[in-house]
MOPAC internal coordinates of N, CA, C and O (Angstrom, degrees):
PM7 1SCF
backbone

  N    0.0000 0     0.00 0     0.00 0    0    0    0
  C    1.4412 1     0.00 0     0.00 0    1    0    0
  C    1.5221 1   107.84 1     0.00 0    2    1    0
  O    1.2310 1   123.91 1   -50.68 1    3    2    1
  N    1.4881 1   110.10 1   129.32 1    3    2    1
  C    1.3181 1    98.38 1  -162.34 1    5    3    2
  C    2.1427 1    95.32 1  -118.25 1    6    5    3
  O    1.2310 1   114.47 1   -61.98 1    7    6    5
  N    0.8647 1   128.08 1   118.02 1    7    6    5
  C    1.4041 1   127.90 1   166.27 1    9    7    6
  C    1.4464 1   120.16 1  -144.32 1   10    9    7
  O    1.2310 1   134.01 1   -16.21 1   11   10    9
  N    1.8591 1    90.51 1   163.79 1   11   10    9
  C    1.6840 1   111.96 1  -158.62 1   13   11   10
  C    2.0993 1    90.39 1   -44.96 1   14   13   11
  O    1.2310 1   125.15 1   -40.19 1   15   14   13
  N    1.2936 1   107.72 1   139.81 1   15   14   13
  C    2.0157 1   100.35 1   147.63 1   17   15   14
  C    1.2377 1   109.37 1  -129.68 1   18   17   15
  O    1.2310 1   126.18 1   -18.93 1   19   18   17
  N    1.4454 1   105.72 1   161.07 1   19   18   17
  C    1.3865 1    96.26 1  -177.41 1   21   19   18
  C    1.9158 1    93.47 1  -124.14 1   22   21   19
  O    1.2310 1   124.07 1    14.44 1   23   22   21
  N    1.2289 1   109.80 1  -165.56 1   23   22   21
  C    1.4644 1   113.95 1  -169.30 1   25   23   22
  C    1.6949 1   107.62 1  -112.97 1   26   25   23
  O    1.2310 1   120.82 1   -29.55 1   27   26   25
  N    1.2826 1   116.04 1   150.45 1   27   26   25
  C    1.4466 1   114.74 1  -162.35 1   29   27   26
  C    1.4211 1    96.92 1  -153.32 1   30   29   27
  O    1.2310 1   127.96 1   -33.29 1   31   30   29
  N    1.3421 1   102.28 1   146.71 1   31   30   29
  C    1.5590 1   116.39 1  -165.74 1   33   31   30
  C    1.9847 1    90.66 1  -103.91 1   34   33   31
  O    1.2310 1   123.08 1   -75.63 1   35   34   33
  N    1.1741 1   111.70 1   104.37 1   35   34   33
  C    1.8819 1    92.06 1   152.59 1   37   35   34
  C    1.2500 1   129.89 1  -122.25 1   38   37   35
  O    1.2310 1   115.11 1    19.00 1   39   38   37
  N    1.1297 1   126.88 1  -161.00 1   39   38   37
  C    1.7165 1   136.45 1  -172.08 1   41   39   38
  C    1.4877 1   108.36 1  -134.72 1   42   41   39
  O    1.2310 1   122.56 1   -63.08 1   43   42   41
  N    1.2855 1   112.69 1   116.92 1   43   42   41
  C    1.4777 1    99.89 1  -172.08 1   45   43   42
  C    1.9383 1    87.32 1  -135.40 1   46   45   43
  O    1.2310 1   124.83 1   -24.23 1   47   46   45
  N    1.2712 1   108.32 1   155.77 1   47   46   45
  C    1.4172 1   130.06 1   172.62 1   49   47   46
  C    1.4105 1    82.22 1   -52.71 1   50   49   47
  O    1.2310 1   121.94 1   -29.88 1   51   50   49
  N    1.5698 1   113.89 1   150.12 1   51   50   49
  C    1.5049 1   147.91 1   138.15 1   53   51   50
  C    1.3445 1   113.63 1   -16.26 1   54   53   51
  O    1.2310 1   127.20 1    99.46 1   55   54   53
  N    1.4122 1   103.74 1   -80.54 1   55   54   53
  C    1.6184 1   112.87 1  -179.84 1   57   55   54
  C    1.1981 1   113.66 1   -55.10 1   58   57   55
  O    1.2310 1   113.93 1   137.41 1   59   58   57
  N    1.7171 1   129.10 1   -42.59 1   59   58   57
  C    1.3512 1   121.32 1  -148.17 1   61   59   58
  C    1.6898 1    91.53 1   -86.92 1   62   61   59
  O    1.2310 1   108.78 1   159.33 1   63   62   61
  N    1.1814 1   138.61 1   -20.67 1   63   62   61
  C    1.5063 1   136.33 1   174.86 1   65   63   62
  C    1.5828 1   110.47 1   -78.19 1   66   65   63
  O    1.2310 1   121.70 1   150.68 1   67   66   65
  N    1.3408 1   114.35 1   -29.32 1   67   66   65
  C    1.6721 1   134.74 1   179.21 1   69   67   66
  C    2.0662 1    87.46 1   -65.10 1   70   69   67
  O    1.2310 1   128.35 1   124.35 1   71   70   69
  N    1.1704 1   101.53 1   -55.65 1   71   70   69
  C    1.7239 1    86.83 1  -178.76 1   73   71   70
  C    1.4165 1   124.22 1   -91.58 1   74   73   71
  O    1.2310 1   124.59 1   167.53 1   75   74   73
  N    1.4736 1   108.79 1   -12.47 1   75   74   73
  C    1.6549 1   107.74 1   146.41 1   77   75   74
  C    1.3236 1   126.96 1   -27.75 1   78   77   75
  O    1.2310 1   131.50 1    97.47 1   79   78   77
  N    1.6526 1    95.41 1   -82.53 1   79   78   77
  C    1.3163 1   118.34 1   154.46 1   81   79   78
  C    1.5868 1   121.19 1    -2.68 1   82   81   79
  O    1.2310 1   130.34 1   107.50 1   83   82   81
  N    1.6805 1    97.65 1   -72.50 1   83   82   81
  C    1.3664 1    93.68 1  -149.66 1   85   83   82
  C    1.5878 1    99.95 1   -94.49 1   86   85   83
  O    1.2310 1   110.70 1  -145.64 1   87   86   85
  N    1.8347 1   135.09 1    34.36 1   87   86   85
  C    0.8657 1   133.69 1  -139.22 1   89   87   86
  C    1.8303 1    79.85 1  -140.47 1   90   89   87
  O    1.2310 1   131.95 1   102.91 1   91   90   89
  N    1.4173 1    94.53 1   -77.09 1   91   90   89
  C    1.6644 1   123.82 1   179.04 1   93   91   90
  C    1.7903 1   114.93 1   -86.36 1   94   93   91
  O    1.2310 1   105.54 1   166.19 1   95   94   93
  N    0.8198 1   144.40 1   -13.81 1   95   94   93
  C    1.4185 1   143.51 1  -165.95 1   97   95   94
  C    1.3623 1   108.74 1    66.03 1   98   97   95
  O    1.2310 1   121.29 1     1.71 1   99   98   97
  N    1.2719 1   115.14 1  -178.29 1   99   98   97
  C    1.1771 1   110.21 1   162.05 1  101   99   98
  C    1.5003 1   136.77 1   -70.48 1  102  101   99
  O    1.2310 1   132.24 1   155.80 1  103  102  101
  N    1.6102 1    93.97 1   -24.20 1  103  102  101
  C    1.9482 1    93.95 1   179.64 1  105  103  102
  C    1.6030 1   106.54 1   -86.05 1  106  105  103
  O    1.2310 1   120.66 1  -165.77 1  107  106  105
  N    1.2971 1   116.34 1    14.23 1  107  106  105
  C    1.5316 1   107.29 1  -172.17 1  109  107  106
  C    1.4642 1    96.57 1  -124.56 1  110  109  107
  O    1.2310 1   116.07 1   178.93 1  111  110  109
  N    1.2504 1   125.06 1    -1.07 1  111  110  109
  C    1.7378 1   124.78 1   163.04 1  113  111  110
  C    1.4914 1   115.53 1    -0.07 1  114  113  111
  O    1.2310 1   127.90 1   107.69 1  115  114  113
  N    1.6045 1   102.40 1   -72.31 1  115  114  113
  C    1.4076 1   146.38 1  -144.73 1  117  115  114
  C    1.5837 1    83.19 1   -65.07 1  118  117  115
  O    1.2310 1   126.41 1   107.53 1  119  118  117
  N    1.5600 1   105.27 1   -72.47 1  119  118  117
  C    1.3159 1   119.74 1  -138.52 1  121  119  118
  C    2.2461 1    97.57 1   -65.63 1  122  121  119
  O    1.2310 1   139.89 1   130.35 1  123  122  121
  N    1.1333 1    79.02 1   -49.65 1  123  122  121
  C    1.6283 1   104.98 1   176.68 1  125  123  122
  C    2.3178 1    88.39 1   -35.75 1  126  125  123
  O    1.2310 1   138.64 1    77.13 1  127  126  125
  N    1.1851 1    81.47 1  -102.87 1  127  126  125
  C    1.9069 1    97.01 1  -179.73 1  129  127  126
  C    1.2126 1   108.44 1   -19.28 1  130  129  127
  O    1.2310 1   119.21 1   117.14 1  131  130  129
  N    1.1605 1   119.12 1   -62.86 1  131  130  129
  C    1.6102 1   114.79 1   172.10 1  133  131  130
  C    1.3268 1   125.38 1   -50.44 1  134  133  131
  O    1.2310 1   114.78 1   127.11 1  135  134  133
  N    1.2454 1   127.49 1   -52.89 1  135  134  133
  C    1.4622 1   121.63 1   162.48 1  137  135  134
  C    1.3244 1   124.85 1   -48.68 1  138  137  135
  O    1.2310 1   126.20 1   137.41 1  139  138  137
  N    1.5797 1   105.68 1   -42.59 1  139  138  137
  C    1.9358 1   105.68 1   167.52 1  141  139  138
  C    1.6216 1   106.17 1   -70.55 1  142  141  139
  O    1.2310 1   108.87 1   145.85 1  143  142  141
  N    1.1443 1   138.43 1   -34.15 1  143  142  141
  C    1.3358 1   133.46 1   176.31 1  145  143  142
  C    1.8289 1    99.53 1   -51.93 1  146  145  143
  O    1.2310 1   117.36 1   105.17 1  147  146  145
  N    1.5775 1   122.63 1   -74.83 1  147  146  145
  C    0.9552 1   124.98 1   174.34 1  149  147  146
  C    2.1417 1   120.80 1   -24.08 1  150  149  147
  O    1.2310 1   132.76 1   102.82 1  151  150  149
  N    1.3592 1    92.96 1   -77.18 1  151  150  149
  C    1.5099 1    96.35 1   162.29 1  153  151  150
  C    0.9499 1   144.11 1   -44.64 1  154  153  151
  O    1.2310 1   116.43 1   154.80 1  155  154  153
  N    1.4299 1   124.40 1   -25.20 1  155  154  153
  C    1.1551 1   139.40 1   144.22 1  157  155  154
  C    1.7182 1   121.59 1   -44.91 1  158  157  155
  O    1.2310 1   133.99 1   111.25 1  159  158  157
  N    1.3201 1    90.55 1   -68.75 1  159  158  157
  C    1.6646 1   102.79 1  -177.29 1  161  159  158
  C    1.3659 1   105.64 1   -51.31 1  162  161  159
  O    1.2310 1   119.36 1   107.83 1  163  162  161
  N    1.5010 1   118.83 1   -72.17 1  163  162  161
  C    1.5035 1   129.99 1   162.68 1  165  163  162
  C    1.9216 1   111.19 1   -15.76 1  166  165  163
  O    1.2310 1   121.58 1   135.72 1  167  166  165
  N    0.9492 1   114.58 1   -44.28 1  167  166  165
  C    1.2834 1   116.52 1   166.67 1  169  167  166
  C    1.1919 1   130.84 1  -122.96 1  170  169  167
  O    1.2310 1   113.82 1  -129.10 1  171  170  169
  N    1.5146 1   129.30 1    50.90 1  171  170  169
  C    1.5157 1   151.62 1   166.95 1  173  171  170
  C    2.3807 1    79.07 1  -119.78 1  174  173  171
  O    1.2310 1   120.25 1   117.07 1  175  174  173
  N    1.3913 1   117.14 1   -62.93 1  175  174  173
  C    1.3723 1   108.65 1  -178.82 1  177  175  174
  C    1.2685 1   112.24 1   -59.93 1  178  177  175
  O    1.2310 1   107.19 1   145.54 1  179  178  177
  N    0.8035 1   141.47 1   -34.46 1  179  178  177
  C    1.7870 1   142.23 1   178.90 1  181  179  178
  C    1.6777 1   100.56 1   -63.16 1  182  181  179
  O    1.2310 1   119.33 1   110.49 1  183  182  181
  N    1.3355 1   118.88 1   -69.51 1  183  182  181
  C    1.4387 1   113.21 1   179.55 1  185  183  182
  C    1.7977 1   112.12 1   -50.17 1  186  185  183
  O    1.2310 1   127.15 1   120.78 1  187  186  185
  N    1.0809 1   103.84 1   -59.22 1  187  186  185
  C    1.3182 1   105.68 1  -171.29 1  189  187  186
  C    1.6527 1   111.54 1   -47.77 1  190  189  187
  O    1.2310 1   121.30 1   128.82 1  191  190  189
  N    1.3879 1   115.12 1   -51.18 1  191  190  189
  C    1.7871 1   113.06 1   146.84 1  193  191  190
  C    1.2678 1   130.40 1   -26.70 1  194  193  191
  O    1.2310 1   114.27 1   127.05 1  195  194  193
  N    0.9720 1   128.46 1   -52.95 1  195  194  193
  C    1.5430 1   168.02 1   131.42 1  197  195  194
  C    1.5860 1   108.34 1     1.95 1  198  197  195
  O    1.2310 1   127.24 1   127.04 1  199  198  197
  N    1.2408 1   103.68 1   -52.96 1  199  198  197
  C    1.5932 1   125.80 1  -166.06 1  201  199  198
  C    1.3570 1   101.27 1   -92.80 1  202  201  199
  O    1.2310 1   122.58 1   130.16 1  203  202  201
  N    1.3169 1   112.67 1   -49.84 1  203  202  201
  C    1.6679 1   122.44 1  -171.64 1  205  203  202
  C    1.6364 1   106.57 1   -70.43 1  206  205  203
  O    1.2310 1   118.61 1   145.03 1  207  206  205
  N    0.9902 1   120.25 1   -34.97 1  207  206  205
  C    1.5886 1   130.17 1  -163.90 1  209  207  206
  C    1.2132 1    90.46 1   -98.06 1  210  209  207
  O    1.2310 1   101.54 1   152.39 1  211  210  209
  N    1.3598 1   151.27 1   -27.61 1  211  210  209
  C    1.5610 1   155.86 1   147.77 1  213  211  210
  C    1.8394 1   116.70 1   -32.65 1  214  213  211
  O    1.2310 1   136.03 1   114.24 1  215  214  213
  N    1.4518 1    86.58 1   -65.76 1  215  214  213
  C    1.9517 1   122.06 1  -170.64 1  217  215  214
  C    1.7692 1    80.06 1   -58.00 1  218  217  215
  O    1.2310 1   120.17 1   110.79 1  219  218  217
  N    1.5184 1   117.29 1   -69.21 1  219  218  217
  C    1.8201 1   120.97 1  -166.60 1  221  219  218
  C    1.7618 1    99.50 1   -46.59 1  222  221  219
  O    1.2310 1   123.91 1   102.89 1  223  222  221
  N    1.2787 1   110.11 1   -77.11 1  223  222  221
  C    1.7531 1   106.03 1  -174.68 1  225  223  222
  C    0.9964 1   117.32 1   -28.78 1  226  225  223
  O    1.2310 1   115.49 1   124.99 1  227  226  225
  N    1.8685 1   126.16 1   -55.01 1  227  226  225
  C    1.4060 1   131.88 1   178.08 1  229  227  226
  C    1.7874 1   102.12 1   -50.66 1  230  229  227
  O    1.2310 1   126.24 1    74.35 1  231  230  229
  N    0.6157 1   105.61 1  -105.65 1  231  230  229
  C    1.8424 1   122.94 1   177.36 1  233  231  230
  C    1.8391 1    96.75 1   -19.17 1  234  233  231
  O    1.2310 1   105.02 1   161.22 1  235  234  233
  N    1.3587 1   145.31 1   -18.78 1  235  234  233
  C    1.3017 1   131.03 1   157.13 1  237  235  234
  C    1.4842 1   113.09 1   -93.71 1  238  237  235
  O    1.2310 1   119.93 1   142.66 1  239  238  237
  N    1.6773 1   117.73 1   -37.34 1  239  238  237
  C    1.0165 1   101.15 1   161.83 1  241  239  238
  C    2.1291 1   130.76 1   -33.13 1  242  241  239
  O    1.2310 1   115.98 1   144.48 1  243  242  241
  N    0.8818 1   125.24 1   -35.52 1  243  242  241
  C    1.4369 1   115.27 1  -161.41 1  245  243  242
  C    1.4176 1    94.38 1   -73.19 1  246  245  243
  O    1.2310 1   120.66 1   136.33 1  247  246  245
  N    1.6232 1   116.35 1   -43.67 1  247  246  245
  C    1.4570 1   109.33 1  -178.02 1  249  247  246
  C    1.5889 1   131.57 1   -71.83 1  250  249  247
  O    1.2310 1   129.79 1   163.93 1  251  250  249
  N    1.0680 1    98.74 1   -16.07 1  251  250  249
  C    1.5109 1   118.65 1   162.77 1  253  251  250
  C    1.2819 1   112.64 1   -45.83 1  254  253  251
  O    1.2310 1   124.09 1   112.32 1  255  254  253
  N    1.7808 1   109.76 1   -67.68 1  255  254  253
  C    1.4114 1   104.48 1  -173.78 1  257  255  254
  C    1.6277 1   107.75 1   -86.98 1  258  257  255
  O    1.2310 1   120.39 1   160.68 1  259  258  257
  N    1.4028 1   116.86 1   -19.32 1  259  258  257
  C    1.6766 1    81.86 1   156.43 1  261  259  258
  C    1.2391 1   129.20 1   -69.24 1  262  261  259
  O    1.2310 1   113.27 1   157.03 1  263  262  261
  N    1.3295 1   130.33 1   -22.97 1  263  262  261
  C    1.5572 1   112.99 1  -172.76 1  265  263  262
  C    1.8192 1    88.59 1   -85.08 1  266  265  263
  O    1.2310 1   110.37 1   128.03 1  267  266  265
  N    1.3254 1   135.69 1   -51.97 1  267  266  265
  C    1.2469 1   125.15 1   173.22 1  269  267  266
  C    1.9043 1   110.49 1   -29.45 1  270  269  267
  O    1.2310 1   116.92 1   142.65 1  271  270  269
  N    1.1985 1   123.46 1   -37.35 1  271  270  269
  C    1.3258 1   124.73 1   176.53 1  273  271  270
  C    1.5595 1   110.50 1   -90.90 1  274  273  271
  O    1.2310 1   122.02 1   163.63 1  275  274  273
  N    1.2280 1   113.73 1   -16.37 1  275  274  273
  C    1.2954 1   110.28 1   166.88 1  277  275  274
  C    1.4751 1   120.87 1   -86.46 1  278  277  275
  O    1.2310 1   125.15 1   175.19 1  279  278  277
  N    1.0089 1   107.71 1    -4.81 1  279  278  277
  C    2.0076 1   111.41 1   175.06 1  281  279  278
  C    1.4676 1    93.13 1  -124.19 1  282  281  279
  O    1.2310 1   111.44 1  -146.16 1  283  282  281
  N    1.1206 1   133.72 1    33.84 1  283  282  281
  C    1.5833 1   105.07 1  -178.50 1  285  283  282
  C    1.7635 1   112.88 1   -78.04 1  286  285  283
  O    1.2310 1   135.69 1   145.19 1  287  286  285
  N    1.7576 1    87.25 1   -34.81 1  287  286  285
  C    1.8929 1    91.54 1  -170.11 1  289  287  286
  C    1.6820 1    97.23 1   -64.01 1  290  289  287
  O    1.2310 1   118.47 1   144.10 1  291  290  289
  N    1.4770 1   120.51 1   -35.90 1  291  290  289
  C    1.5133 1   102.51 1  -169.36 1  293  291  290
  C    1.5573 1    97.67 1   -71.92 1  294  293  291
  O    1.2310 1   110.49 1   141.59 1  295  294  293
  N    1.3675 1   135.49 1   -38.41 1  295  294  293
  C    1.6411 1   123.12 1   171.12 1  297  295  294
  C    1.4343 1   125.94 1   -39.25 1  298  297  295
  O    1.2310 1   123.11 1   118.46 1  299  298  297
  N    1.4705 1   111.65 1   -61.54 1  299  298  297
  C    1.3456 1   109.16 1   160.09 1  301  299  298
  C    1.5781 1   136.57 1   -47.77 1  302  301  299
  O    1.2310 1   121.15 1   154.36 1  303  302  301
  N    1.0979 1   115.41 1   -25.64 1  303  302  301
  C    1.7887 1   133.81 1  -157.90 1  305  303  302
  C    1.6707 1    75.34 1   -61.59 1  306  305  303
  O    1.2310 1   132.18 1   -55.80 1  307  306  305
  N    1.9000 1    94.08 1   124.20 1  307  306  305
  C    1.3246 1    95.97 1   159.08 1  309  307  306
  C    1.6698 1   119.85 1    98.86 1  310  309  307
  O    1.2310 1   122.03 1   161.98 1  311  310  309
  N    1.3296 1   113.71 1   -18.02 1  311  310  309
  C    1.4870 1   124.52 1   177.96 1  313  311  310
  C    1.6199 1   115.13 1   -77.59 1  314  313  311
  O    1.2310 1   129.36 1   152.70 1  315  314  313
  N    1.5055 1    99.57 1   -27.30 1  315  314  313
  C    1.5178 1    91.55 1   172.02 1  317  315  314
  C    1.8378 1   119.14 1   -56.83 1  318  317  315
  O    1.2310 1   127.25 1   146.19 1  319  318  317
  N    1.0089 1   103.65 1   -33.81 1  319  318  317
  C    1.8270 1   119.95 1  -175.16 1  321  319  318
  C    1.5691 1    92.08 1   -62.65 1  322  321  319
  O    1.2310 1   104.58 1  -177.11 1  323  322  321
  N    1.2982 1   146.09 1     2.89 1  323  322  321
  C    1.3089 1   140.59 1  -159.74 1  325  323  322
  C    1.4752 1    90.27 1  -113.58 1  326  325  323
  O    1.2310 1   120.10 1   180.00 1  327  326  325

C-alpha cells in the first residue's frame, strides 16, 4: 500500500523511545509507530462497533419478547396432540 506521508514532530517519554529503539532501530521508528497508530485505530473502530451493535440488540431485544409473547398462544396451538 503505497500513500502520500507527511512528517511529524512528537514527544514521547524517555523509556517508551528507549524500547522503540530497542524493538525497531532507529530507521524503523516510522514504520514501527505507524503500524501501532493503525492498530490502535483498527481497534478503537471495532470496539466502538462492538458497543453500537451491543446498545441495537439490547433496545430490539424488548420487542422481540413482546411480539414473542404476543404469538405465543398461536405457537403453541396444537402441541398438546404431540
Amino acid at each position: 500500500m503505497h500513500t502520500e506521508t507527511v512528517r511529524l514532530n512528537i514527544i514521547l517519554p524517555r523509556d517508551l523511545l528507549e524500547d522503540l529503539n530497542q524493538i525497531a532501530g532507529p530507521r524503523n521508528r516510522s514504520r514501527i509507530i505507524s503500524e501501532s497508530i493503525r492498530e490502535y485505530i483498527l481497534q478503537r473502530k471495532k470496539t466502538e462497533l462492538e458497543k453500537r451493535l451491543e446498545e441495537g440488540y439490547c433496545a430490539s431485544a424488548k420487542e422481540s419478547v413482546a411480539i414473542a409473547e404476543e404469538f405465543e398462544a398461536a405457537d403453541l396451538d396444537g402441541w398438546d396432540e404431540y
